[in-house]
N, CA, C and O atoms as a GROMACS GRO file, in nm:
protein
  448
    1UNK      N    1   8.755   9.012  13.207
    1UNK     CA    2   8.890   9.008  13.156
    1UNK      C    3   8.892   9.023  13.003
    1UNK      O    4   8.975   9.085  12.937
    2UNK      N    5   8.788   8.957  12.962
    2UNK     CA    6   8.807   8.966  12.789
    2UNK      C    7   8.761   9.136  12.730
    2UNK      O    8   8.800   9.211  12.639
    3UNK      N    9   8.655   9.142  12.843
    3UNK     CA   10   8.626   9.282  12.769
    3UNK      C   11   8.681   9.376  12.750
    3UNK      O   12   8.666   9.452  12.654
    4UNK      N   13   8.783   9.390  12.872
    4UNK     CA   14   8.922   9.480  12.869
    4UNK      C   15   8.998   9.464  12.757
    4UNK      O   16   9.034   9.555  12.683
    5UNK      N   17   9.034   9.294  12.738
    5UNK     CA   18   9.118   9.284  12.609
    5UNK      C   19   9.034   9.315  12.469
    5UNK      O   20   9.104   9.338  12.370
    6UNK      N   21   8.943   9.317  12.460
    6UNK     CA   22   8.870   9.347  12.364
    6UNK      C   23   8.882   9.513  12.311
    6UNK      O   24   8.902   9.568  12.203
    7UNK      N   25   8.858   9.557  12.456
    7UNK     CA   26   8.861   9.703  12.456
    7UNK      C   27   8.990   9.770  12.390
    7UNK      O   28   8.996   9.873  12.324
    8UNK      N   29   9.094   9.680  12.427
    8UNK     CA   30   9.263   9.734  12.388
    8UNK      C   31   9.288   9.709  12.246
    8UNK      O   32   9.377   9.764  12.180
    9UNK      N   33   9.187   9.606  12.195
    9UNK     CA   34   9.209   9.571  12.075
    9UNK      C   35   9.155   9.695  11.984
    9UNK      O   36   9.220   9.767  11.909
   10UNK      N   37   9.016   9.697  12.014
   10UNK     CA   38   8.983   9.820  11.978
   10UNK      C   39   9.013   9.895  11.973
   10UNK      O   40   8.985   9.951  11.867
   11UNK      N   41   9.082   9.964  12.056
   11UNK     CA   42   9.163  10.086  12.052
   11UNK      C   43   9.314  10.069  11.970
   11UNK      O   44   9.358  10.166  11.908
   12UNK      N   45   9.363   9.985  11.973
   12UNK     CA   46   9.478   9.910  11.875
   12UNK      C   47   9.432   9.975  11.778
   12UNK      O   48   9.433  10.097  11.761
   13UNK      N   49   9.358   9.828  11.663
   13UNK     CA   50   9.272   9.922  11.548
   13UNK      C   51   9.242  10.062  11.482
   13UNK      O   52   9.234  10.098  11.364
   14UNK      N   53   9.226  10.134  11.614
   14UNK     CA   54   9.167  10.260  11.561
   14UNK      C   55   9.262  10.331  11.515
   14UNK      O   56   9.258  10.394  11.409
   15UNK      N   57   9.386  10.322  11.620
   15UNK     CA   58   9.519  10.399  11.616
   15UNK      C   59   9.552  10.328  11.489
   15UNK      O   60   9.572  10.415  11.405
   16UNK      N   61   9.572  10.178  11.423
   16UNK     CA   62   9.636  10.199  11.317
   16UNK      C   63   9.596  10.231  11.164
   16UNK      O   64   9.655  10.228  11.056
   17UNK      N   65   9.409  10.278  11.224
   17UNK     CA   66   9.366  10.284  11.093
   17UNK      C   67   9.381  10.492  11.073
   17UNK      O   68   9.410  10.568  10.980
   18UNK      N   69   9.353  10.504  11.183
   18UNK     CA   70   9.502  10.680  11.155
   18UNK      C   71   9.569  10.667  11.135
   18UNK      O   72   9.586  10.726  11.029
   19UNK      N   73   9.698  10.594  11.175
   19UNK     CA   74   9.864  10.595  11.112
   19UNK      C   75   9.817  10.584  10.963
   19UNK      O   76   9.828  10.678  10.883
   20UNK      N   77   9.763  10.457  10.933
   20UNK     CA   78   9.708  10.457  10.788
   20UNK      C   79   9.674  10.560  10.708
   20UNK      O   80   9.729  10.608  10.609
   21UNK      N   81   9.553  10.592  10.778
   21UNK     CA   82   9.495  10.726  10.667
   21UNK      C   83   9.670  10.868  10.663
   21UNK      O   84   9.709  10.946  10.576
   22UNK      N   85   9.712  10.839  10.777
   22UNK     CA   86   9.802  10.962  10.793
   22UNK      C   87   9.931  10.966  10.695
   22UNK      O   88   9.999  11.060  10.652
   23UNK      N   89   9.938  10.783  10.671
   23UNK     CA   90  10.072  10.801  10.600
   23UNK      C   91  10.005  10.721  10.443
   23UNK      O   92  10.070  10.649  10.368
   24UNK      N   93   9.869  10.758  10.428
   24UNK     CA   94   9.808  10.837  10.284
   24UNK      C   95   9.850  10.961  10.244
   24UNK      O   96   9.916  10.997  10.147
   25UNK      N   97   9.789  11.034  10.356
   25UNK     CA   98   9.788  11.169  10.280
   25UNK      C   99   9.978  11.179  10.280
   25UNK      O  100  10.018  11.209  10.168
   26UNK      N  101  10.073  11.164  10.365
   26UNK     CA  102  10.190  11.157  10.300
   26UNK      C  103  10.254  11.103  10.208
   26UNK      O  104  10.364  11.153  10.184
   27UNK      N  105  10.206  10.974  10.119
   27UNK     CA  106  10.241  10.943  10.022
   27UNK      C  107  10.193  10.997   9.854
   27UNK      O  108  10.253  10.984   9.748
   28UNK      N  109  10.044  11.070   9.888
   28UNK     CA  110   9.982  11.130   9.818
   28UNK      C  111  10.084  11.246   9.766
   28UNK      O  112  10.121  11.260   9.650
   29UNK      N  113  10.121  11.329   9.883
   29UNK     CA  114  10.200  11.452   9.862
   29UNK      C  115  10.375  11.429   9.823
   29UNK      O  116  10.474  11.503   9.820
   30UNK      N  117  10.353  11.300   9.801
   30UNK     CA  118  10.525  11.265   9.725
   30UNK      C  119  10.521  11.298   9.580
   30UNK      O  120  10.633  11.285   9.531
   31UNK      N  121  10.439  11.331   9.505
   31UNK     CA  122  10.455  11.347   9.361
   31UNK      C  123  10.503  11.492   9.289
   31UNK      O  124  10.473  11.507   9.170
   32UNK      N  125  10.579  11.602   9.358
   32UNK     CA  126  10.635  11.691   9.331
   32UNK      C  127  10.795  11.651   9.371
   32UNK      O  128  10.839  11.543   9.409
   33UNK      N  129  10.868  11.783   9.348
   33UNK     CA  130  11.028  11.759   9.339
   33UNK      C  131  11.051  11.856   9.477
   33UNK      O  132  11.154  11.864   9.545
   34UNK      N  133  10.963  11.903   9.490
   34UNK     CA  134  10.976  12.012   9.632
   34UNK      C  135  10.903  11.941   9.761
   34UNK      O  136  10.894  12.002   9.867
   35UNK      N  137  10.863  11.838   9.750
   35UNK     CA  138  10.813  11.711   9.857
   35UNK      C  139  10.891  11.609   9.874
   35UNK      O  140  10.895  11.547   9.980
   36UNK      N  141  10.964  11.580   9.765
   36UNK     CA  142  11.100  11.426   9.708
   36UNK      C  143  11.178  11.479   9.802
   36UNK      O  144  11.213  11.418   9.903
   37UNK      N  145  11.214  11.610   9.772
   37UNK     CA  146  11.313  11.672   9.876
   37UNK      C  147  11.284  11.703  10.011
   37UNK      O  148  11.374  11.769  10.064
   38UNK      N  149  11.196  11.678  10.077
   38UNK     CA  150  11.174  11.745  10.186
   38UNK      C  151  11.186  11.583  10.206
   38UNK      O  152  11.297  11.540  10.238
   39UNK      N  153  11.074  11.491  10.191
   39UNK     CA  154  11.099  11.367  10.257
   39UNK      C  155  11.242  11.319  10.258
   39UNK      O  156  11.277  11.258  10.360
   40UNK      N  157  11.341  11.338  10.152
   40UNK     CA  158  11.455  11.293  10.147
   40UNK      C  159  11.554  11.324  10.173
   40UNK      O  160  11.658  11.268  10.141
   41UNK      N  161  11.534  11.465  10.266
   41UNK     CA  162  11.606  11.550  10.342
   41UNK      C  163  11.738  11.637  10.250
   41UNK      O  164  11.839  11.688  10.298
   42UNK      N  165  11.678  11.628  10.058
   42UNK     CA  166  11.772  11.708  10.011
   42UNK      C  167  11.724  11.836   9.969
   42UNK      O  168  11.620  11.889  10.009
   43UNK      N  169  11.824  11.891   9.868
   43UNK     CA  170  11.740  12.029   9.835
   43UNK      C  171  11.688  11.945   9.706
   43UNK      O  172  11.723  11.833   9.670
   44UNK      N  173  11.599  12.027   9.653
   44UNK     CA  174  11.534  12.070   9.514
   44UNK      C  175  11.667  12.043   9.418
   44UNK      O  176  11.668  11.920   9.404
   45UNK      N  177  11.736  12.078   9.374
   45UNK     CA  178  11.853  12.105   9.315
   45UNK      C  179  11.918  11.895   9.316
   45UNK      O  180  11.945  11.811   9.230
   46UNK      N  181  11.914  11.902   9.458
   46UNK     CA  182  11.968  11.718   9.465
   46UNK      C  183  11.887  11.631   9.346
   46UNK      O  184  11.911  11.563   9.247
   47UNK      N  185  11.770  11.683   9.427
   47UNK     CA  186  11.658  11.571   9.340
   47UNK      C  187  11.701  11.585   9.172
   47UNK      O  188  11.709  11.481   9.107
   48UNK      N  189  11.725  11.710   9.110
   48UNK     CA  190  11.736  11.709   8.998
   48UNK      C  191  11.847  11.637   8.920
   48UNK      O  192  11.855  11.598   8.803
   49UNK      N  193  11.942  11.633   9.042
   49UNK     CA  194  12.087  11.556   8.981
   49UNK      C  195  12.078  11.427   8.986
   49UNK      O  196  12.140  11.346   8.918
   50UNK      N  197  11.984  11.404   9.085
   50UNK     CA  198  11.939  11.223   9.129
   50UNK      C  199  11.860  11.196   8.986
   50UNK      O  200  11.880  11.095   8.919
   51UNK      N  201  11.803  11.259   8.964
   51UNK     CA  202  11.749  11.201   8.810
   51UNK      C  203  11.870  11.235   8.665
   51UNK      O  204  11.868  11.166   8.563
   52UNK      N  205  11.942  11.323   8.682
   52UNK     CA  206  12.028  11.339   8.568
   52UNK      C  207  12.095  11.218   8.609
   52UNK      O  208  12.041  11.126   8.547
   53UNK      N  209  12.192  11.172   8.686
   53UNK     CA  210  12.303  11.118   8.714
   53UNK      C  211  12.247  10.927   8.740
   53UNK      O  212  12.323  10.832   8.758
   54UNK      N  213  12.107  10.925   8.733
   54UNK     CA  214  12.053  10.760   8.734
   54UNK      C  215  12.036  10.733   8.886
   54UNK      O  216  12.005  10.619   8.923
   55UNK      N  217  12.050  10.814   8.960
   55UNK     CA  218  12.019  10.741   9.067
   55UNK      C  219  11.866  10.725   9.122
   55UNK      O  220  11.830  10.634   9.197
   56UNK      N  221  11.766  10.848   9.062
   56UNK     CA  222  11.638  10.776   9.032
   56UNK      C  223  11.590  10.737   8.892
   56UNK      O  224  11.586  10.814   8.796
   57UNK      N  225  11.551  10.597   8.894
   57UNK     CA  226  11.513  10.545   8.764
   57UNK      C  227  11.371  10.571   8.728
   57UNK      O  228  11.288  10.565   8.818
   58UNK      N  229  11.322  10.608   8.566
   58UNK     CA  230  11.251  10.627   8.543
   58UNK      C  231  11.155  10.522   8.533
   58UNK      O  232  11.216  10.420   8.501
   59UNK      N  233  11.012  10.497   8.548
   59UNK     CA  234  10.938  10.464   8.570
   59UNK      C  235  10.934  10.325   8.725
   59UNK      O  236  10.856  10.231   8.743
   60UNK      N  237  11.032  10.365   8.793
   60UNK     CA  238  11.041  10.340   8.975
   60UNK      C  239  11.033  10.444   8.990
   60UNK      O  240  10.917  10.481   9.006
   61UNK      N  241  11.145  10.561   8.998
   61UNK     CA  242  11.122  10.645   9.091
   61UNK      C  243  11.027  10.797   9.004
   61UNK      O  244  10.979  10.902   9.049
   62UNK      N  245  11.031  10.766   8.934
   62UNK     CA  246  10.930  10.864   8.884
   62UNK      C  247  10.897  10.879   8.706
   62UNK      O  248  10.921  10.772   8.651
   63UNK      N  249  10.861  10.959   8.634
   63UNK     CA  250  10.741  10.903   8.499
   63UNK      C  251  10.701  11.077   8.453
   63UNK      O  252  10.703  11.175   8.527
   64UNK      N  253  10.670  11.070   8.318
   64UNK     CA  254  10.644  11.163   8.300
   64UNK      C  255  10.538  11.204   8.238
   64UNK      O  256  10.516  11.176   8.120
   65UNK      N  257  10.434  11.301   8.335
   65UNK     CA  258  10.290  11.303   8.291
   65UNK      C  259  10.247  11.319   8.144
   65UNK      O  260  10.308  11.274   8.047
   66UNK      N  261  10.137  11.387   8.142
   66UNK     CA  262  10.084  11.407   8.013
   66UNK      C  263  10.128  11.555   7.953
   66UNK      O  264  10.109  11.586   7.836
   67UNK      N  265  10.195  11.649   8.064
   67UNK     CA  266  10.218  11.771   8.025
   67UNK      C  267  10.391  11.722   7.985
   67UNK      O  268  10.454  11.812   7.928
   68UNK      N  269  10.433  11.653   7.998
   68UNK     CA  270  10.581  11.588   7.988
   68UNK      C  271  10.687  11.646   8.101
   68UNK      O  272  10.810  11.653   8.090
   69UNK      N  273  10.607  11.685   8.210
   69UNK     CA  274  10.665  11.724   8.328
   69UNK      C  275  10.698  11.548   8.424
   69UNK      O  276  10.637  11.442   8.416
   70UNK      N  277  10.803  11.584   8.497
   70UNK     CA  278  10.830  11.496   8.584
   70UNK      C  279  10.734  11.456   8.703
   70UNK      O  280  10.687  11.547   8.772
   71UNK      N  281  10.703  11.327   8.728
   71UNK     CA  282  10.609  11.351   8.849
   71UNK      C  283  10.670  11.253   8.936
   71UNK      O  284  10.751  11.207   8.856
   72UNK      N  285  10.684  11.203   9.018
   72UNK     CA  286  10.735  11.127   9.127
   72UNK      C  287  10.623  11.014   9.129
   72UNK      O  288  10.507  11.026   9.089
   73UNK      N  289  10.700  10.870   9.200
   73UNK     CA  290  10.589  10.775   9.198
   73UNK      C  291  10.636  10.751   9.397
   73UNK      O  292  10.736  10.696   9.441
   74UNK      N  293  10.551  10.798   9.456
   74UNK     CA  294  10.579  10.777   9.619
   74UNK      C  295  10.634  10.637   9.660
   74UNK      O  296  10.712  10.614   9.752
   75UNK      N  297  10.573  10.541   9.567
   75UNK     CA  298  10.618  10.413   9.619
   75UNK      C  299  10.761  10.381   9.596
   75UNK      O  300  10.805  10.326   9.697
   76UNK      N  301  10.833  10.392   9.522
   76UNK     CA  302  10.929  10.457   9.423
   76UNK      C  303  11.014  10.503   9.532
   76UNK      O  304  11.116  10.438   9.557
   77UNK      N  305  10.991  10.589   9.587
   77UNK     CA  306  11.056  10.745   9.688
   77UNK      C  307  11.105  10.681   9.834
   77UNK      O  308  11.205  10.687   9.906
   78UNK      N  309  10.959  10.610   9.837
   78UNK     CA  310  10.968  10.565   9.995
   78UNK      C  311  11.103  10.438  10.020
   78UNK      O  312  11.202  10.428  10.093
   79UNK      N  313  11.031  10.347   9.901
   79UNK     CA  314  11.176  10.244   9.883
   79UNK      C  315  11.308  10.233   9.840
   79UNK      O  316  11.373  10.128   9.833
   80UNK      N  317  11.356  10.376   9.802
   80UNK     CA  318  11.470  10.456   9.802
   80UNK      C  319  11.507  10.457   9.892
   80UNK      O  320  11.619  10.422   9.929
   81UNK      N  321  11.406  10.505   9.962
   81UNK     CA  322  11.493  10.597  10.103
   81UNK      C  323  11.490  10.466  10.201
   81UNK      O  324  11.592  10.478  10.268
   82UNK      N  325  11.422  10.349  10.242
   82UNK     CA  326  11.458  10.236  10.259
   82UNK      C  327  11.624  10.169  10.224
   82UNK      O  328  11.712  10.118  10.294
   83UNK      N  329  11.611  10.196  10.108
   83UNK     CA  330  11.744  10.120  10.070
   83UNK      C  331  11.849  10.223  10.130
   83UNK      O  332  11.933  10.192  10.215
   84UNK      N  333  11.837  10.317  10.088
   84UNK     CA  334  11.960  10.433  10.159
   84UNK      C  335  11.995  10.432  10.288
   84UNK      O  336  12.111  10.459  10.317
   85UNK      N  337  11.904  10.400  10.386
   85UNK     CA  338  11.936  10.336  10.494
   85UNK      C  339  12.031  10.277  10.513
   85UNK      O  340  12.108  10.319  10.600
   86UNK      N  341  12.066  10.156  10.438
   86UNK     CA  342  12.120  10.065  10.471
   86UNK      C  343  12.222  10.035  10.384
   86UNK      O  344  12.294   9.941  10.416
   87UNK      N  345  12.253  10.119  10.238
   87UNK     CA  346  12.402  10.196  10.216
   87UNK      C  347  12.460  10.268  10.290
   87UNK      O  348  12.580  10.256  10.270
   88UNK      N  349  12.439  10.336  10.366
   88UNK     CA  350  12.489  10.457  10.445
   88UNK      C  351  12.669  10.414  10.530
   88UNK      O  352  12.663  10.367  10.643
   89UNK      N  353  12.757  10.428  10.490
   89UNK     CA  354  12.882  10.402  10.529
   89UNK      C  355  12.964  10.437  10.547
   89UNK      O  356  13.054  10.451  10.464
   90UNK      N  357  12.970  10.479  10.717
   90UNK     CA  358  13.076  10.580  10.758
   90UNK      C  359  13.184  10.542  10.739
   90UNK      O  360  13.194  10.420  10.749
   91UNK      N  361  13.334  10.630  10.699
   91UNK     CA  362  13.460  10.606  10.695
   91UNK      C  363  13.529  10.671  10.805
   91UNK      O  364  13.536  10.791  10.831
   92UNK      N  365  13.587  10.552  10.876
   92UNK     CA  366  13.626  10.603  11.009
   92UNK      C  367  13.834  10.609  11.003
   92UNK      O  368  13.920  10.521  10.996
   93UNK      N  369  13.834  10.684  11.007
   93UNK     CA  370  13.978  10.728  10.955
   93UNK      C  371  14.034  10.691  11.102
   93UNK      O  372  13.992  10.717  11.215
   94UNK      N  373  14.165  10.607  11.047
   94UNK     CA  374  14.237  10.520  11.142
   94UNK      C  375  14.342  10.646  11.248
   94UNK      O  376  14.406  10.741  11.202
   95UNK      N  377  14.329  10.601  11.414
   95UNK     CA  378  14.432  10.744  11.468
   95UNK      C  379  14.553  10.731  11.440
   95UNK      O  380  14.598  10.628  11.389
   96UNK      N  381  14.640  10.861  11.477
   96UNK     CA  382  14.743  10.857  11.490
   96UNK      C  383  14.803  10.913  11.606
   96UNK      O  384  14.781  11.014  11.672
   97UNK      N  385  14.906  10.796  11.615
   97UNK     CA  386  14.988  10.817  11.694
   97UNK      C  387  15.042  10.971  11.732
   97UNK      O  388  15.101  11.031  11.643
   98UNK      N  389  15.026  11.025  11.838
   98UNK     CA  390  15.122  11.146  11.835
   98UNK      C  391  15.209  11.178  12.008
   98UNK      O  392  15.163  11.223  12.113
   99UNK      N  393  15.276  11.155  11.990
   99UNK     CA  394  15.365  11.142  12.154
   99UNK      C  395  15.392  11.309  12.163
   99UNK      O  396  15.409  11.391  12.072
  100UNK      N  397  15.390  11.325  12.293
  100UNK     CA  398  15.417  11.419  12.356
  100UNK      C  399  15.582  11.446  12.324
  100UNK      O  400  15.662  11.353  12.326
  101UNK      N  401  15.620  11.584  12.294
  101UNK     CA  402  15.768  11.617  12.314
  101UNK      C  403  15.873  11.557  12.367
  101UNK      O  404  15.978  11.507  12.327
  102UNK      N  405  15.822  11.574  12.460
  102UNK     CA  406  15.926  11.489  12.585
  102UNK      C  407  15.917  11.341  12.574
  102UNK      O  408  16.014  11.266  12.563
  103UNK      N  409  15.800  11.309  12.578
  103UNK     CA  410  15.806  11.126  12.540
  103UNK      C  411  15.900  11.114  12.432
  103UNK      O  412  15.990  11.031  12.434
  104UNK      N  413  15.884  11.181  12.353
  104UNK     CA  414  15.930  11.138  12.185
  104UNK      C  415  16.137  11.121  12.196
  104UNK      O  416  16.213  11.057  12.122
  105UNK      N  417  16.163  11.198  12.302
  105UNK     CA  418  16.279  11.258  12.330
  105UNK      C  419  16.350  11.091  12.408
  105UNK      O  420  16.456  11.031  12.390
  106UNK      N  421  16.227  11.063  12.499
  106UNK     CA  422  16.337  10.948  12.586
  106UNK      C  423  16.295  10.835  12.521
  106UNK      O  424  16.336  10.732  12.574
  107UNK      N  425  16.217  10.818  12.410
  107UNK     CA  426  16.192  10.653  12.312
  107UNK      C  427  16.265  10.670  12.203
  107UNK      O  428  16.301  10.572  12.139
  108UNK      N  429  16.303  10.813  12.160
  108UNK     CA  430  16.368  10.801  12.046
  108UNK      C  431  16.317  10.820  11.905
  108UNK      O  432  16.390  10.831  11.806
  109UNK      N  433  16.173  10.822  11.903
  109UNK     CA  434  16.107  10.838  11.805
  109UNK      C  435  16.018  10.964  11.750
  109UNK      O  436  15.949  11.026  11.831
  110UNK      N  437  16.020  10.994  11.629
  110UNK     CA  438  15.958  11.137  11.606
  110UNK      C  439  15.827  11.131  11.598
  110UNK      O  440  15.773  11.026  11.565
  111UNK      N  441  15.750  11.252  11.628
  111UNK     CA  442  15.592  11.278  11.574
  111UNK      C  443  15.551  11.233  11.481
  111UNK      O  444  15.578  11.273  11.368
  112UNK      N  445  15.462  11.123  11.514
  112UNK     CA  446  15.360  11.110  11.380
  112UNK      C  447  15.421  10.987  11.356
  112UNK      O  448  15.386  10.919  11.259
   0.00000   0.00000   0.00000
């Protein structure tokens, strides 16, 4: 009985030391503006306004190398898009009433 559980454990492990290595090499590849956007599902163009307009802050969401180019900080990126999650707020526009012709005719009241 234990060896089985042993066995599952093992195999547990292995799988999360791939997820691991896997969501390395994806955090690795967050430090361009053409990756910011792809993980963050905007264009190229977004990302640039997200830094004009403050909504990424410099040295969280990104820093500027030694060539004085922009570089992204993944940790930065990832906990953005965390928080955006959970801004996200649909506006659900209230119905309206609209009676049929004929209804409107025997209550007395107009469309809308």
């Amino acid at each position: 009985m234990f060896d089985s559980l042993e066995s599952v454990l093992i195999d547990i492990r292995n799988k999360v030391e791939i997820q691991g290595e896997l969501l390395q090499i994806i955090v690795d590849s967050l430090s361009t503006r053409k990756a910011v956007a792809r993980f963050l599902n905007k264009t190229p163009k977004t990302i640039g306004n997200m830094i004009k307009d403050g909504r990424f802050q410099l040295g969280r969401e990104y820093f500027y190398n030694k060539d004085a180019k922009i570089e992204f900080i993944p940790k930065g990126i990832i906990e953005y898009k965390k928080q955006q999650k959970f801004k996200t707020v649909v506006k659900v526009k209230e119905a309206e009433k609209i009676l049929h012709p004929v209804s409107s005719k025997f209550i007395g009241a107009s469309n809308g």
